[in-house]
C-alpha positions as a Python dict, from the first residue, in 0.01 Angstrom:
ca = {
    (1, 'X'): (0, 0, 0),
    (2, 'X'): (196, 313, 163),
    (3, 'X'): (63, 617, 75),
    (4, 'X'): (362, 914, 27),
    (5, 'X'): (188, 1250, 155),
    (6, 'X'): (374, 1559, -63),
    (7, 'X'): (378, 1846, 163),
    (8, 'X'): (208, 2214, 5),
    (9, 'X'): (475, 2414, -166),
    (10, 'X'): (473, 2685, 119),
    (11, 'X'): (570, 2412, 401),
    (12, 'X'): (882, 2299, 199),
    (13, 'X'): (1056, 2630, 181),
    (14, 'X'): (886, 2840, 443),
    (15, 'X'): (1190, 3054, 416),
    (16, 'X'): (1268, 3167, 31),
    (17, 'X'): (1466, 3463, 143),
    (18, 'X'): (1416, 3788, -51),
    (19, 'X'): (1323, 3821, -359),
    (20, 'X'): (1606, 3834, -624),
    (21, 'X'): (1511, 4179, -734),
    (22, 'X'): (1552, 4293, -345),
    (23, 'X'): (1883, 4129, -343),
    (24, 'X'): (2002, 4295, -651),
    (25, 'X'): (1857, 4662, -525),
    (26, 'X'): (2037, 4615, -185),
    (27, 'X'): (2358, 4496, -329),
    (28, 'X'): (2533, 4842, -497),
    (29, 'X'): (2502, 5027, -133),
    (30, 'X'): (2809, 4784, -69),
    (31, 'X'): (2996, 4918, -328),
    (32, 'X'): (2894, 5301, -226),
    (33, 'X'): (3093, 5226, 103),
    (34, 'X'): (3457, 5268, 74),
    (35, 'X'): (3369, 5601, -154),
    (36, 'X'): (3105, 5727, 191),
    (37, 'X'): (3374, 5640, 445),
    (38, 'X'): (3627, 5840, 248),
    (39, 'X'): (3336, 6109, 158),
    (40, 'X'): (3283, 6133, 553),
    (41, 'X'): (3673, 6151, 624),
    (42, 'X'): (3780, 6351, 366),
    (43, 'X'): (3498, 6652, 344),
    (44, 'X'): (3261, 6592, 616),
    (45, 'X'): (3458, 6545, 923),
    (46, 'X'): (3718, 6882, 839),
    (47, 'X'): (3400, 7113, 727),
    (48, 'X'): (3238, 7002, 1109),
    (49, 'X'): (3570, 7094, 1246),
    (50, 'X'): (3541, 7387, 1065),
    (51, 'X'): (3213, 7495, 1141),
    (52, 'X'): (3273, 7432, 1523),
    (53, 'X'): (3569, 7648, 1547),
    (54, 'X'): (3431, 7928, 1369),
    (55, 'X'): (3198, 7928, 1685),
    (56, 'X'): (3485, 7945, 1943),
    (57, 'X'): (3695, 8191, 2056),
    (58, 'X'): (4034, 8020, 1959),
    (59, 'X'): (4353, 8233, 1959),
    (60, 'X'): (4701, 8143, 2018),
    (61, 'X'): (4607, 8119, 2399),
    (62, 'X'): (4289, 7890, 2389),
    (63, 'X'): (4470, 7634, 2074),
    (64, 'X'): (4619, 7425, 2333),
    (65, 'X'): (4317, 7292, 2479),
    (66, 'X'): (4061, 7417, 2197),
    (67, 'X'): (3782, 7205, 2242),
    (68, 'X'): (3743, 7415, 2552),
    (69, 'X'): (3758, 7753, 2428),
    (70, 'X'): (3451, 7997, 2489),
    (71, 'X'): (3173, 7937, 2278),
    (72, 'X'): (3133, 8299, 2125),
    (73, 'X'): (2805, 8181, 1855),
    (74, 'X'): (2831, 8368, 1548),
    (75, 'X'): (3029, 8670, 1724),
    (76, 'X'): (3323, 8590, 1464),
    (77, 'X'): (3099, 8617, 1205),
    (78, 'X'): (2963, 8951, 1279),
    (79, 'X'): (3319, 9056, 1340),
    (80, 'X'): (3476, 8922, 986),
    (81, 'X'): (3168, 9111, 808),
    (82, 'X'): (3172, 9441, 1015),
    (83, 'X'): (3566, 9496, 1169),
    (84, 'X'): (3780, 9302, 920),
    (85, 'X'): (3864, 9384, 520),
    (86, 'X'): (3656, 9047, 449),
    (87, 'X'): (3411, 9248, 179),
    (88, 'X'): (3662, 9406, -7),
    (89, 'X'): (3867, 9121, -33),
    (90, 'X'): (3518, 8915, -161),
    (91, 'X'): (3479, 9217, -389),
    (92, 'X'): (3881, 9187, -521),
    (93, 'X'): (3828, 8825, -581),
    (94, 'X'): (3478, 8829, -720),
    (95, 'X'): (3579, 9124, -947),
    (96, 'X'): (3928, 8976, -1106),
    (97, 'X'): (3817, 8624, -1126),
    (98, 'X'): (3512, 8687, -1334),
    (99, 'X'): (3741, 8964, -1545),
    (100, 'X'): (3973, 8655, -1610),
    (101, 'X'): (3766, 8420, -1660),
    (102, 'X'): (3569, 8642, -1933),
    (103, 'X'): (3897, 8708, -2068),
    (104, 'X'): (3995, 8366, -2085),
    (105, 'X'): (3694, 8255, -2280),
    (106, 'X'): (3829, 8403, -2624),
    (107, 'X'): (4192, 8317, -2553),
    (108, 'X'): (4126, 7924, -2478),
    (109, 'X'): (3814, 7885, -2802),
    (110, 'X'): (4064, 8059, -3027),
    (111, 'X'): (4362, 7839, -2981),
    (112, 'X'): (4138, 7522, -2941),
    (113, 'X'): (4021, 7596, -3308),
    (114, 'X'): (4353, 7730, -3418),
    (115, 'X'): (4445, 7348, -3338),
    (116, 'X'): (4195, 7166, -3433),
    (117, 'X'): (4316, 7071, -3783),
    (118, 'X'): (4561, 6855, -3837),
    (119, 'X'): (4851, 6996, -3921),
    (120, 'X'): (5283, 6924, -3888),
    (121, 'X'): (5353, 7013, -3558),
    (122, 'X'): (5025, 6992, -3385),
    (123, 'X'): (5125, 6751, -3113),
    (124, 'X'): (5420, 7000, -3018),
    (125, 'X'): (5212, 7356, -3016),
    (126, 'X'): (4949, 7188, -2839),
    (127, 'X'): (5194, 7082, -2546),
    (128, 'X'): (5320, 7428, -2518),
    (129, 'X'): (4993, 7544, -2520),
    (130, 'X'): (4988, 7404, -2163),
    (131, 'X'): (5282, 7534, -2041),
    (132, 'X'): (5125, 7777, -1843),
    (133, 'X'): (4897, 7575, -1667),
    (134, 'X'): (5095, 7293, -1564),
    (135, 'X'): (5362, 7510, -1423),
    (136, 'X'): (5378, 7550, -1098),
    (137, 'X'): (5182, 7834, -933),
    (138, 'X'): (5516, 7906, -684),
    (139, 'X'): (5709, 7915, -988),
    (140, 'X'): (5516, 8151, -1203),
    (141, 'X'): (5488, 8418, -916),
    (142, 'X'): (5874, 8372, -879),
    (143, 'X'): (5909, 8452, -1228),
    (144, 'X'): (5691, 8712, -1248),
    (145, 'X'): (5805, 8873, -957),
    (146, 'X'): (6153, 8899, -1077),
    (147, 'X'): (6003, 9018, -1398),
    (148, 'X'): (5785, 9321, -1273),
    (149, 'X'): (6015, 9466, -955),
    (150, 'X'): (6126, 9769, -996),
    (151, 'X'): (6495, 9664, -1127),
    (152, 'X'): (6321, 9392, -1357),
    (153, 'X'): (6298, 9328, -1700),
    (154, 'X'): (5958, 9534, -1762),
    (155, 'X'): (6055, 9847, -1651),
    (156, 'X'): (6376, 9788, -1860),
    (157, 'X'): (6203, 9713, -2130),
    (158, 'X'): (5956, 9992, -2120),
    (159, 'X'): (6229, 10251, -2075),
    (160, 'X'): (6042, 10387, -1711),
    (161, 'X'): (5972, 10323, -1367),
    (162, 'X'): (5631, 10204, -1257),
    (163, 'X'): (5500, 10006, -961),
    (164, 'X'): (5375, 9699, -1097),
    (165, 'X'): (5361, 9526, -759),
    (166, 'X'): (5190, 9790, -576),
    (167, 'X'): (4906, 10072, -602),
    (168, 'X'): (4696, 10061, -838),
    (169, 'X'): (4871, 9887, -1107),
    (170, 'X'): (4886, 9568, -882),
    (171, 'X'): (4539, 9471, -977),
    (172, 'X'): (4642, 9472, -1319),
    (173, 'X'): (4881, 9279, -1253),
    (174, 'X'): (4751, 8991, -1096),
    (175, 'X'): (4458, 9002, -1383),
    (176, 'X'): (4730, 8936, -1597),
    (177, 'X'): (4946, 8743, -1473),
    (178, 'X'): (4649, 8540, -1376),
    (179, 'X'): (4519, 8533, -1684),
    (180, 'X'): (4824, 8361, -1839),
    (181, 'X'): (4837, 8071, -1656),
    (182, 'X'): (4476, 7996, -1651),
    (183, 'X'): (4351, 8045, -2026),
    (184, 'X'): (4526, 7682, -2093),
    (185, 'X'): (4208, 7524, -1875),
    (186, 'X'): (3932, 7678, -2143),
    (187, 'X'): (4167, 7550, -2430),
    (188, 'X'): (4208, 7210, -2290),
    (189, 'X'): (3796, 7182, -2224),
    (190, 'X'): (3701, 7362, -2565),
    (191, 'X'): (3937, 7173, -2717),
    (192, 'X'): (3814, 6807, -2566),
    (193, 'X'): (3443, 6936, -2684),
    (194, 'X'): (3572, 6972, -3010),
    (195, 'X'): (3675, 6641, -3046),
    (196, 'X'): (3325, 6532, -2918),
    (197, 'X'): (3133, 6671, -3259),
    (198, 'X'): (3126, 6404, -3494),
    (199, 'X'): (3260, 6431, -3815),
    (200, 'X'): (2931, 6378, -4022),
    (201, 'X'): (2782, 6725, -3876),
    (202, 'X'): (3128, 6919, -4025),
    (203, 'X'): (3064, 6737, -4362),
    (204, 'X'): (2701, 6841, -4323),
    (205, 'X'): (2754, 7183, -4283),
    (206, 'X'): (3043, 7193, -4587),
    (207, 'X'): (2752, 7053, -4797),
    (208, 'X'): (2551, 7325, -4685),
    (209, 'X'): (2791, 7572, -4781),
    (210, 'X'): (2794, 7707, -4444),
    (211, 'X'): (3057, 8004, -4397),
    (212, 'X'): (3300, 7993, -4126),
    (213, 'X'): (3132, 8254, -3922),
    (214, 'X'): (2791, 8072, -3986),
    (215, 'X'): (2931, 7731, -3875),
    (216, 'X'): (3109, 7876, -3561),
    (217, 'X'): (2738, 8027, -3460),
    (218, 'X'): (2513, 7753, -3548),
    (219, 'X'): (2720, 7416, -3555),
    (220, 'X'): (3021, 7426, -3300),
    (221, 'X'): (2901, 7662, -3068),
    (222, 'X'): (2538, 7491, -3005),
    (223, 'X'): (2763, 7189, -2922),
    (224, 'X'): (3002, 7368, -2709),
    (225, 'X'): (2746, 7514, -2479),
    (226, 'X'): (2759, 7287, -2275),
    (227, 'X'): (3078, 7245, -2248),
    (228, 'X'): (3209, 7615, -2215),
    (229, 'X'): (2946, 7648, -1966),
    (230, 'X'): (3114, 7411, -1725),
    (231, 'X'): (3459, 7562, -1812),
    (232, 'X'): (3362, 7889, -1739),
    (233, 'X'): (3252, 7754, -1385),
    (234, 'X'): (3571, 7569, -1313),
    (235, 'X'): (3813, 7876, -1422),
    (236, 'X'): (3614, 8127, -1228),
    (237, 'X'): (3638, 7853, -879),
    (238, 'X'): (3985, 7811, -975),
    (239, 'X'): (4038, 8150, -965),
    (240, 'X'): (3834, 8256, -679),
    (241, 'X'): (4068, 7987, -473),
    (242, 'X'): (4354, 8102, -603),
    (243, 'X'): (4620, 8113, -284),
    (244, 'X'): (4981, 8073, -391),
    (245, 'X'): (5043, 8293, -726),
    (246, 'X'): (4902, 8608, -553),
    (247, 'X'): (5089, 8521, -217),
    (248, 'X'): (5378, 8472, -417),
    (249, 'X'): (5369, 8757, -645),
    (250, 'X'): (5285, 9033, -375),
    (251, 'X'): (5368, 8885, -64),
    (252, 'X'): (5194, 8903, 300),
    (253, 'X'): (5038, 9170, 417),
    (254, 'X'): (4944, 9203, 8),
    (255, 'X'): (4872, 9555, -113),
    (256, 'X'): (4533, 9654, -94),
    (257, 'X'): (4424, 9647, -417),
    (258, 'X'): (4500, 9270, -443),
    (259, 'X'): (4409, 9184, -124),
    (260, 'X'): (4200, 8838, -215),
    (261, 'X'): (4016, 8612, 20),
    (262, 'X'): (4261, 8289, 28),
    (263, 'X'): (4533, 8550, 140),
    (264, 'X'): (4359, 8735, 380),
    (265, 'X'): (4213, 8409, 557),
    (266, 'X'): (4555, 8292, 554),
    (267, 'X'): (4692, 8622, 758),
    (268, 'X'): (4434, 8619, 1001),
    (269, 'X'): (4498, 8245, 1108),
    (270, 'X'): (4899, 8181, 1058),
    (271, 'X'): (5027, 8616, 1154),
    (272, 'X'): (4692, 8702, 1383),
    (273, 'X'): (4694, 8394, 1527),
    (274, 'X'): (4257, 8443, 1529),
    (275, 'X'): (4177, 8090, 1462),
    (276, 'X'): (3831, 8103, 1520),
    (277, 'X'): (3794, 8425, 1272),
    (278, 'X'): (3990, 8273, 1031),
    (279, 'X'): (3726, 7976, 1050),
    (280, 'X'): (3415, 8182, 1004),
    (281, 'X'): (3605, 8353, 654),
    (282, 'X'): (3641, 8008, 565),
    (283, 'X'): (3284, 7945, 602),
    (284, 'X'): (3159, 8221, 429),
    (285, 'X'): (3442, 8143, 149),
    (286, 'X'): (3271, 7795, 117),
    (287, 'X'): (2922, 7958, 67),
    (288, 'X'): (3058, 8210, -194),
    (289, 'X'): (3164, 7908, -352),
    (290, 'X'): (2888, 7690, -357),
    (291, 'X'): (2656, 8008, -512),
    (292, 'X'): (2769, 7939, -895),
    (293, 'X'): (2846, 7562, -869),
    (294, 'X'): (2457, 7585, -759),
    (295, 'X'): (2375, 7783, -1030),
    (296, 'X'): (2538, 7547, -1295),
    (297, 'X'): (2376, 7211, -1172),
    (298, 'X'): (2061, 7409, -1122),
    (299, 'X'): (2084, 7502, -1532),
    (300, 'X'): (2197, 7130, -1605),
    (301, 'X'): (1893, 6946, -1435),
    (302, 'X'): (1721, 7229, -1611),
    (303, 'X'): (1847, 7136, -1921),
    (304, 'X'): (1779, 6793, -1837),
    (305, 'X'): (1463, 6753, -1783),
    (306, 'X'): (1385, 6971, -2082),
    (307, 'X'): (1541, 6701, -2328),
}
């Protein structure tokens, strides 16, 4: 009588493979691909360019063959901090965009409550509403151009002659103009918050006989916080980046009151010709940039972690 030897468990399948847990953890760094290559491509590779030609002495002589132009360190750093207008256009931009963005704050809650209700005609007030943002930023300094020269309709209107697009009341100006076609961005994120609070909580705080005032403070604006916080951030990047409606409006070399950062990097690369210098304002651009977005995602894993 044959005897039929069953070999252990661990000689049949001496090679399971990973575990299916392994498998599973391994398998979403496949999907994270296409988005890294394009990460890599689209941010990574021009801020290296970036930072390397901030460190070279590239001009309109060197651009032809610029990956051998003198290697100067942080020389064009020193020089866009000490020789060039670089702080006072930081403290132009810094100043207006937080005086806009502050000033857009009010505008944008007030017409996303104003239009919260239903009401006949919502649909269309809410559309113009956002006329002003989704124009074109070429198009509104065209308009406004024509609007405050010297010949335009202000001064027309106002009966006298003032200099809206230089001196002193050109900071004015571009606060306002500004202004106007960038409150539409708080209304359109105060007003998609709004539509996040539930129903029941409004119903709660009728029942409560909760004044208007009282239910602005404690119901809508507790839920809005977060909200408005991340709105103020994106108006006051939008407007620190702001390129084409001040370049526009007051044209190259801008007046020095208005004299922002986009502007004045773009004349010292495309009129000057200093590549390299133009590279290091970029740089230091970027940081002043990344200081509030820092500050906000510091405050939301704050805010996290405490709930």
């Amino acid at each position: 009588m044959a005897i039929e030897t069953v070999a252990p468990p661990a000689a049949r399948d001496s090679n399971p493979g990973p575990p299916p847990r392994r498998r599973n953890r391994n398998r979403p760094l496949w999907m994270l691909a296409p988005g890294g290559i394009l990460l890599v491509l689209v941010i990574l590779v021009p801020l290296g360019v970036a930072l390397t030609v901030s460190l070279l002495d590239l001009d309109q002589y060197t651009l032809r063959e610029w990956t051998g132009a003198p290697f100067i360190a942080f020389d064009n750093y020193v020089e866009a901090v000490t020789d060039t207008a670089l702080p006072h256009a930081i403290w132009v931009s810094v100043g207006y965009s937080a005086l806009v963005t502050v000033a857009t704050l009010p505008v944008g809650l007030a017409a996303a409550l104003a239009t919260q209700q239903r009401f006949k005609g919502r649909a269309l007030v809410r559309s113009a509403f956002l006329i002003p943002y989704v124009l074109p930023a070429f198009v509104v300094g065209t308009v406004w151009r024509t609007i405050l020269m010297p010949a335009g309709p202000a001064n027309s209107v106002l009966g006298e002659q003032h200099l809206w697009l230089n001196g002193p009341n050109s900071y004015w100006t571009l606060v306002v103009v500004q202004l106007w076609t960038s409150w539409p961005l708080l209304y359109l994120l105060a007003a998609s918050g709004l539509q996040s609070i539930s129903e029941e909580v409004h119903e709660a705080a009728a029942l409560d006989g909760a004044a208007w005032w009282a239910k602005l403070r404690y119901v809508i604006f507790p839920h809005l916080r977060g909200v408005l916080a991340l709105a103020l951030i994106i108006a006051f990047l939008h407007n620190l980046n702001s390129f084409t409606l001040p370049y526009v409006l007051f044209g190259v070399p801008a007046p020095h009151d208005v004299e922002v950062l986009p502007v004045l990097t773009y004349v010292e690369s495309f009129q000057n010709f200093r590549f390299g210098l133009s590279a290091a304002m970029a740089v230091l651009s970027l940081v002043l940039v990344a200081i509030p977005l820092s500050v906000y995602l510091r405050a939301v894993r704050l805010n996290q972690h405490e709930n």
